[in-house]
Backbone as CSV, one residue per row, in Angstrom:
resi,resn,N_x,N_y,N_z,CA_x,CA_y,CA_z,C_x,C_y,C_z
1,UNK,4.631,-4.208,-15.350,3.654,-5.284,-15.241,2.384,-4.850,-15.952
2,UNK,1.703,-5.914,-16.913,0.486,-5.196,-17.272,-0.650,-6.262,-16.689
3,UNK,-1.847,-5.709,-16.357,-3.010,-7.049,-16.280,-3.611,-7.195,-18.008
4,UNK,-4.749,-8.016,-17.436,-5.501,-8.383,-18.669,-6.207,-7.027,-19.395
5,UNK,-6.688,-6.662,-18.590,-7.781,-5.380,-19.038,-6.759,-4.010,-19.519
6,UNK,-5.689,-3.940,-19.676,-5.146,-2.773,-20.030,-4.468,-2.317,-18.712
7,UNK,-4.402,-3.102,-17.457,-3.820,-1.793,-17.109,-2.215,-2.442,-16.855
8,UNK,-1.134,-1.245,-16.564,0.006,-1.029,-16.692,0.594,-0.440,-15.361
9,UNK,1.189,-1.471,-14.161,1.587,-0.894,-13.017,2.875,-0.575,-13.531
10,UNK,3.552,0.583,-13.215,4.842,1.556,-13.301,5.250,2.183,-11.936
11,UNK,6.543,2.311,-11.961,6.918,3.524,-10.727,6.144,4.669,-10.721
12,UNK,5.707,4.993,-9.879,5.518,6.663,-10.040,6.441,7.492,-10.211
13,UNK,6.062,8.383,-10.697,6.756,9.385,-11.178,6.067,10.994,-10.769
14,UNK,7.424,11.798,-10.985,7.024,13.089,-9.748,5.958,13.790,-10.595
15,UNK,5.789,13.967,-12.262,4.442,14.137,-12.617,3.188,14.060,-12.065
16,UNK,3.484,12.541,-11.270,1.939,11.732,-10.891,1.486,12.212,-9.785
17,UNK,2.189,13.406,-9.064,1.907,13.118,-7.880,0.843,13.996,-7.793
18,UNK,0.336,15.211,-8.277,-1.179,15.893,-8.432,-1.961,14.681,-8.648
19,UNK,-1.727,13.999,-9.453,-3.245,12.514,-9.310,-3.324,11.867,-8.571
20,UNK,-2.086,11.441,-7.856,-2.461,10.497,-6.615,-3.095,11.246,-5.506
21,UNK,-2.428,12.423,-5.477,-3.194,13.146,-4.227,-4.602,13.335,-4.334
22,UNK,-5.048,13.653,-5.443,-6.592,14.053,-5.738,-6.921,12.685,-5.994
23,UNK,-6.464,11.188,-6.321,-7.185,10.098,-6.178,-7.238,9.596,-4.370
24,UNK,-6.104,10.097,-3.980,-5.935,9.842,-2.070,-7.047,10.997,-1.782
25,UNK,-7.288,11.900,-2.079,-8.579,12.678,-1.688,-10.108,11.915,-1.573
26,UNK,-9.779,11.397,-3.220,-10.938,10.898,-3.153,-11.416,9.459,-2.759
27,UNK,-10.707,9.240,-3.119,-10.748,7.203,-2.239,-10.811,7.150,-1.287
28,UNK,-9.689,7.672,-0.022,-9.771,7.431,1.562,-10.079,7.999,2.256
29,UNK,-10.258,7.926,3.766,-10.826,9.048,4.605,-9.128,9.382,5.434
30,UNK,-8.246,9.083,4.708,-6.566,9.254,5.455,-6.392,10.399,4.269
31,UNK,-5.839,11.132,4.735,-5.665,12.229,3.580,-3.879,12.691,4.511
32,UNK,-3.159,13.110,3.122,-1.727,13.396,3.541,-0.965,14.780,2.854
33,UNK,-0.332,15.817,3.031,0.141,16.838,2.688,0.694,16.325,1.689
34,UNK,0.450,17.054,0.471,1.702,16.758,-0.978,2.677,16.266,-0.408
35,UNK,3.510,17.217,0.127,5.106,17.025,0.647,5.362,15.627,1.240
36,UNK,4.065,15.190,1.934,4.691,13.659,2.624,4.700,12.575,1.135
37,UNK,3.660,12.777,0.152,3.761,11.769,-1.182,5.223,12.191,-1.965
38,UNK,5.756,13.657,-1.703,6.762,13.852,-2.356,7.836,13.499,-1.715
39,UNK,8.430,13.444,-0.471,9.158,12.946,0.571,9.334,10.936,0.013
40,UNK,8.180,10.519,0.139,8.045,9.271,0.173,8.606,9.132,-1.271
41,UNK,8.103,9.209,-2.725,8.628,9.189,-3.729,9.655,9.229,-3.848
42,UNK,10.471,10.593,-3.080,12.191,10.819,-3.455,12.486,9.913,-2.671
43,UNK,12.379,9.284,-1.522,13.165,8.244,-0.492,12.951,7.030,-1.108
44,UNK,11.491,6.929,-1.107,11.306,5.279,-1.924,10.997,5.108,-3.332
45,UNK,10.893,5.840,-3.944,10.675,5.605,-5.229,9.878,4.362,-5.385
46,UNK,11.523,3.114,-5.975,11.015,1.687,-5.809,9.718,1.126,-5.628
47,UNK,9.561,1.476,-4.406,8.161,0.594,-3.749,7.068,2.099,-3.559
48,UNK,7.043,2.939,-4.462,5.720,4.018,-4.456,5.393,3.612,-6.256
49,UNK,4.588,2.812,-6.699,3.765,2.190,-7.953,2.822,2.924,-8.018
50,UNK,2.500,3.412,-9.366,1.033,3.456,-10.334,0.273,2.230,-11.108
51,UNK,-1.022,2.598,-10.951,-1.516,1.834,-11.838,-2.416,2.580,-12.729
52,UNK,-2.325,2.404,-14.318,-3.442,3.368,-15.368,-3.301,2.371,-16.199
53,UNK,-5.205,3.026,-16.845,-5.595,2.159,-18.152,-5.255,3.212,-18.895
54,UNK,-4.820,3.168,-20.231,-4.605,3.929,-21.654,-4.150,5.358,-20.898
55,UNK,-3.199,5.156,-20.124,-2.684,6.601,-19.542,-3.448,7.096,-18.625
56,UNK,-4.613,6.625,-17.602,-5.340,7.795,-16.774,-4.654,6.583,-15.367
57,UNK,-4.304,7.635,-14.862,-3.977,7.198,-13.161,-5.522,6.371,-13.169
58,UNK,-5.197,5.477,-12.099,-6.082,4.277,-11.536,-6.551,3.751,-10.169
59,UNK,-4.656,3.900,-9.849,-4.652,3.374,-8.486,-3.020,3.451,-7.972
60,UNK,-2.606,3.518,-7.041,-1.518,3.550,-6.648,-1.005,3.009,-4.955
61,UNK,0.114,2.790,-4.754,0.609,2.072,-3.485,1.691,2.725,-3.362
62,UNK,1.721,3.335,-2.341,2.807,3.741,-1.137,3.747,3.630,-0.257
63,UNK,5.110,3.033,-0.414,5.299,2.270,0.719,6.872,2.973,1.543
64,UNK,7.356,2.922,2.923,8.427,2.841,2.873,9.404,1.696,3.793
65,UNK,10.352,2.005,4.107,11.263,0.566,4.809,11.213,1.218,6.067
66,UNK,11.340,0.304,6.792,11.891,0.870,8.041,12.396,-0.357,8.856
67,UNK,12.816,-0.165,10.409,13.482,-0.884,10.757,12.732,-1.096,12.046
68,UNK,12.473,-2.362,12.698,11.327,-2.850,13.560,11.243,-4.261,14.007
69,UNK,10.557,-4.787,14.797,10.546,-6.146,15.591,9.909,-6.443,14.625
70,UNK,10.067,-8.101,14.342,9.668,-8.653,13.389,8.386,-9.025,14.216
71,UNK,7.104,-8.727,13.103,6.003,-9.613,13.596,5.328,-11.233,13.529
72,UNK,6.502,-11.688,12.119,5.981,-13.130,11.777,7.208,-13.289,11.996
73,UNK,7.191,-14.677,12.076,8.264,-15.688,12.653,9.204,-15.357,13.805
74,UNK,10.788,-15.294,13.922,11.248,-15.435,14.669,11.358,-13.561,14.890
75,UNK,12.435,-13.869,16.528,12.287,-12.663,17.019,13.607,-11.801,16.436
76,UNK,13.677,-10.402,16.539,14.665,-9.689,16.199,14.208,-8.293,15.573
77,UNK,15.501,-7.617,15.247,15.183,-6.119,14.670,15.330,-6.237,12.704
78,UNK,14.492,-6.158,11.977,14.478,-6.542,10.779,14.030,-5.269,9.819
79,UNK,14.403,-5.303,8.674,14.252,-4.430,7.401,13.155,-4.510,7.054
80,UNK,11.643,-3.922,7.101,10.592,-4.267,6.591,9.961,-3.702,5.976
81,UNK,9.080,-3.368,4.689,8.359,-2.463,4.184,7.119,-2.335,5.007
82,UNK,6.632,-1.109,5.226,5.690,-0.623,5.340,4.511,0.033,4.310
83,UNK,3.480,-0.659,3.958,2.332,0.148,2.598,1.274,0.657,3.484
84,UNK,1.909,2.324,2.965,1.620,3.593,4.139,-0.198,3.891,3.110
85,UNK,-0.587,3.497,2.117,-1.340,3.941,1.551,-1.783,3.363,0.353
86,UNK,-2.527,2.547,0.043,-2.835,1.906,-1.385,-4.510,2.432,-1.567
87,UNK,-4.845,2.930,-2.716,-5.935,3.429,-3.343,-6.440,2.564,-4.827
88,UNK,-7.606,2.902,-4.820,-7.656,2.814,-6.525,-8.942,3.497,-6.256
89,UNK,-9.071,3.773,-7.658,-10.072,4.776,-8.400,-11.760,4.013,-8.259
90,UNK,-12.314,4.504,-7.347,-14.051,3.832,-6.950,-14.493,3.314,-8.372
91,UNK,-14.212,3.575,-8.877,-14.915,3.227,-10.423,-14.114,2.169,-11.154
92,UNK,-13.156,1.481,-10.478,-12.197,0.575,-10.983,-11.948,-0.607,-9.999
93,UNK,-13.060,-0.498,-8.933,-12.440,-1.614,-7.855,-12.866,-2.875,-8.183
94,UNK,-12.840,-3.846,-7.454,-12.539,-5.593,-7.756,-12.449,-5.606,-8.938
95,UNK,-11.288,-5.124,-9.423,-10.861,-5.375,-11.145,-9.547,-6.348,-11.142
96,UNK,-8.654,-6.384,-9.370,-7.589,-7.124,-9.144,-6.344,-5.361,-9.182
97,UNK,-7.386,-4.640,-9.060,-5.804,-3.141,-9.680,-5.189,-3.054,-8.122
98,UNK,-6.137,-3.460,-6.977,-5.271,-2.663,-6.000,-4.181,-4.568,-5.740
99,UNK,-4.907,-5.625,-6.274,-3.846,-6.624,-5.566,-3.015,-6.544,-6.421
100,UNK,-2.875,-6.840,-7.375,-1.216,-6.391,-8.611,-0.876,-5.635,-8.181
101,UNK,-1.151,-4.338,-7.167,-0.541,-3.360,-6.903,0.642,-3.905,-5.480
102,UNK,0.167,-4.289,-4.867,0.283,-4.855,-3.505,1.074,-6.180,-4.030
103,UNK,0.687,-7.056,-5.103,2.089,-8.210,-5.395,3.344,-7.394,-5.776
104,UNK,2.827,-6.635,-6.574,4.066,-5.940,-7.306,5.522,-5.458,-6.739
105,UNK,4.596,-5.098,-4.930,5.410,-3.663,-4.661,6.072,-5.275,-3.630
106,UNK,5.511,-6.157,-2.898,6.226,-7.081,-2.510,6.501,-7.735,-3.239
107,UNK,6.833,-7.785,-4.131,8.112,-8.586,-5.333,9.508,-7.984,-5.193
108,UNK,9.083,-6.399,-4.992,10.330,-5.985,-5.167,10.722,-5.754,-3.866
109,UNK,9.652,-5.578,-2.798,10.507,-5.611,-1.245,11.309,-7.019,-1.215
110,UNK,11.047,-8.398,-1.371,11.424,-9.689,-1.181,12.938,-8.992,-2.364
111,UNK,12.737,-9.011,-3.653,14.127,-8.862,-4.471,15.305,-7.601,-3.505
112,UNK,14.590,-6.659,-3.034,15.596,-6.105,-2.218,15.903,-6.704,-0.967
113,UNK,15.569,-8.025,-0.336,15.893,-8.410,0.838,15.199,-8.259,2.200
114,UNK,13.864,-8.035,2.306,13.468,-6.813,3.284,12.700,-8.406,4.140
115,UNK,12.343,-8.647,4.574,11.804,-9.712,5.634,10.029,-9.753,5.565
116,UNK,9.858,-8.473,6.105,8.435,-8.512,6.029,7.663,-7.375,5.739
117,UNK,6.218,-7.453,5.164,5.487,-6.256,4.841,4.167,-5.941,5.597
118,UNK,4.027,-4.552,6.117,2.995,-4.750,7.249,2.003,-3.377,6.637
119,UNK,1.315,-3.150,7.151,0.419,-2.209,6.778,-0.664,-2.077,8.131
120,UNK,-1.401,-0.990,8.084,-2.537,-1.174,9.283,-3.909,-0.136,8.231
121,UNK,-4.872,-1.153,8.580,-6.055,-1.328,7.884,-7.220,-0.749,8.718
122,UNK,-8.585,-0.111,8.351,-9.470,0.570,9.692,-10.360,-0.916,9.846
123,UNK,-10.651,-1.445,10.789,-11.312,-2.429,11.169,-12.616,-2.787,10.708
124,UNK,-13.035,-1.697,10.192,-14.268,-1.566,8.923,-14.117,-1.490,7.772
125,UNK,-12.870,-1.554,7.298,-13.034,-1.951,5.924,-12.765,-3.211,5.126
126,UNK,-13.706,-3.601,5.546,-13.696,-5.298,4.941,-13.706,-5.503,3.939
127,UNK,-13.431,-5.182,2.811,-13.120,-5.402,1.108,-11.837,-5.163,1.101
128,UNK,-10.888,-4.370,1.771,-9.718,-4.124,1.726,-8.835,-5.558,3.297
129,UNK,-9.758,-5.362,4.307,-9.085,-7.033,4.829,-8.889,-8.220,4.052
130,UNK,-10.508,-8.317,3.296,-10.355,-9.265,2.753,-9.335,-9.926,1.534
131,UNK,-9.050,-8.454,1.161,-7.737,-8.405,-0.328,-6.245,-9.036,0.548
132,UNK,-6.038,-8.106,1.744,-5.132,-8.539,2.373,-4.845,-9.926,3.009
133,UNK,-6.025,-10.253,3.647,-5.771,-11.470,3.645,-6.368,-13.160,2.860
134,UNK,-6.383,-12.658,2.124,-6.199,-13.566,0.431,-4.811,-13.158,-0.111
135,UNK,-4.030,-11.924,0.251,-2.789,-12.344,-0.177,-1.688,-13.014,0.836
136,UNK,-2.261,-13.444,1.724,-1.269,-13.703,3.035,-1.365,-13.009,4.358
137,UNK,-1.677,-11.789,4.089,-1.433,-10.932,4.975,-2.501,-11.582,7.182
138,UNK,-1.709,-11.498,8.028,-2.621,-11.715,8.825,-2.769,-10.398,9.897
139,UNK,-3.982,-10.362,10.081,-3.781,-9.435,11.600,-3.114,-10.604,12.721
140,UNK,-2.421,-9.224,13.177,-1.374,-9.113,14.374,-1.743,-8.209,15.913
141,UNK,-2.360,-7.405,15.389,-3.322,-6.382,16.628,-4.169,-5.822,16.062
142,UNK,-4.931,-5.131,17.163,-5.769,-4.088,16.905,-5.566,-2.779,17.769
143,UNK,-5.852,-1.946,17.384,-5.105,-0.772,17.727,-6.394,0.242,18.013
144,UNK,-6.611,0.151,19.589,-7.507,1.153,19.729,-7.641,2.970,19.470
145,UNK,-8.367,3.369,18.742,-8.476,4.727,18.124,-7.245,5.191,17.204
146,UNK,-6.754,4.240,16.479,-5.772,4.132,15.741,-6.327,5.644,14.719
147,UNK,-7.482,5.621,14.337,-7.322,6.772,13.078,-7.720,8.094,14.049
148,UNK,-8.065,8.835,13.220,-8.402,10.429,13.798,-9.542,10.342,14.338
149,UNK,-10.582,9.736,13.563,-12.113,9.713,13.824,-12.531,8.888,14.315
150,UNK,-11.316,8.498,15.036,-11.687,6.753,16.588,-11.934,5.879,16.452
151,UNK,-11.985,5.378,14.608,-12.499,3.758,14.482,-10.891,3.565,15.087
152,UNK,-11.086,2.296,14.776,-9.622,0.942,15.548,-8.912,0.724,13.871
153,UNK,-7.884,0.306,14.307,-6.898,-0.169,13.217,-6.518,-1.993,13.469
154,UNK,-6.789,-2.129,12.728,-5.801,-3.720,13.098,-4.313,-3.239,11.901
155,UNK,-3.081,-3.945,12.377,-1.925,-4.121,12.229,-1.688,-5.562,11.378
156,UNK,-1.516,-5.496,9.914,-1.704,-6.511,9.358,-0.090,-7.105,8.851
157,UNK,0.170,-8.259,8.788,1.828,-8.279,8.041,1.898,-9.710,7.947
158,UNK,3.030,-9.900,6.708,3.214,-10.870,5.944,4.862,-11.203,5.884
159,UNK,5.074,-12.365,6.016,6.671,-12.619,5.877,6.845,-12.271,4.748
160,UNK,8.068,-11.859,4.183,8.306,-11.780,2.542,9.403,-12.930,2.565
């Protein structure tokens, strides 16, 4: 997929994974051991995307499947992606890199069959709610002391 401005979402690749980590360093306050981005890559590949202008990492999304009560629509145990982590580069934001990132990776959860995509967001970060829900996405809960450092999480998800 490319946008207007040059950039070029791709799979990641096991190259990438020194940049995502040092862009997950620097973007979020969730920080994760190599081994879990390398774990996630070899399992999901598919749904773990880059995004770069003229070759420099940008931004990237994380995701894996799992199996869980559906939160939209009807009831049951369903196939759903989970996006464990989406970033982009502070110097590249409202450019649209992290939502192409986030259509992209549910294009291909919906083409593999998967029901729904959920994610959980810190309750203070309102530039990143707001992306989510402009693409659909709704909160579902809130999750008291959800992170390390005791803000709350809301639980966000979207039918695919």
């Amino acid at each position: 997929m490319v946008l207007a401005s040059s950039v070029v979402i791709r799979p990641a690749m096991e190259q990438d994974l020194e940049g995502i980590v040092s862009l997950n360093r620097a973007a979020l306050p969730e920080n994760y051991l190599p081994e879990f981005f390398e774990n996630l890559l070899r399992v999901y590949g598919e749904y773990f995307l880059t995004a770069e202008i003229e070759g420099r990492l940008v931004g990237y999304v994380m995701c894996r499947v799992e199996l869980g009560m559906q939160q939209t629509g009807s009831f049951g145990i369903i196939k759903k992606g989970h996006i464990v982590s989406l970033a982009v580069d502070k110097g590249q934001r409202r450019q649209g890199i992290g939502r192409a990132l986030v259509e992209e990776v549910m294009n291909r959860m919906r083409a593999a069959g998967l029901k729904e995509c959920f994610l959980e967001v810190r309750v203070t970060n309102e530039p990143a709610i707001k992306l989510y829900e402009n693409l659909g996405f709704k909160v579902h809960r809130r999750v008291t002391n959800y992170y390390s450092d005791g803000t709350d999480g809301f639980i966000m998800s979207i039918s695919l």
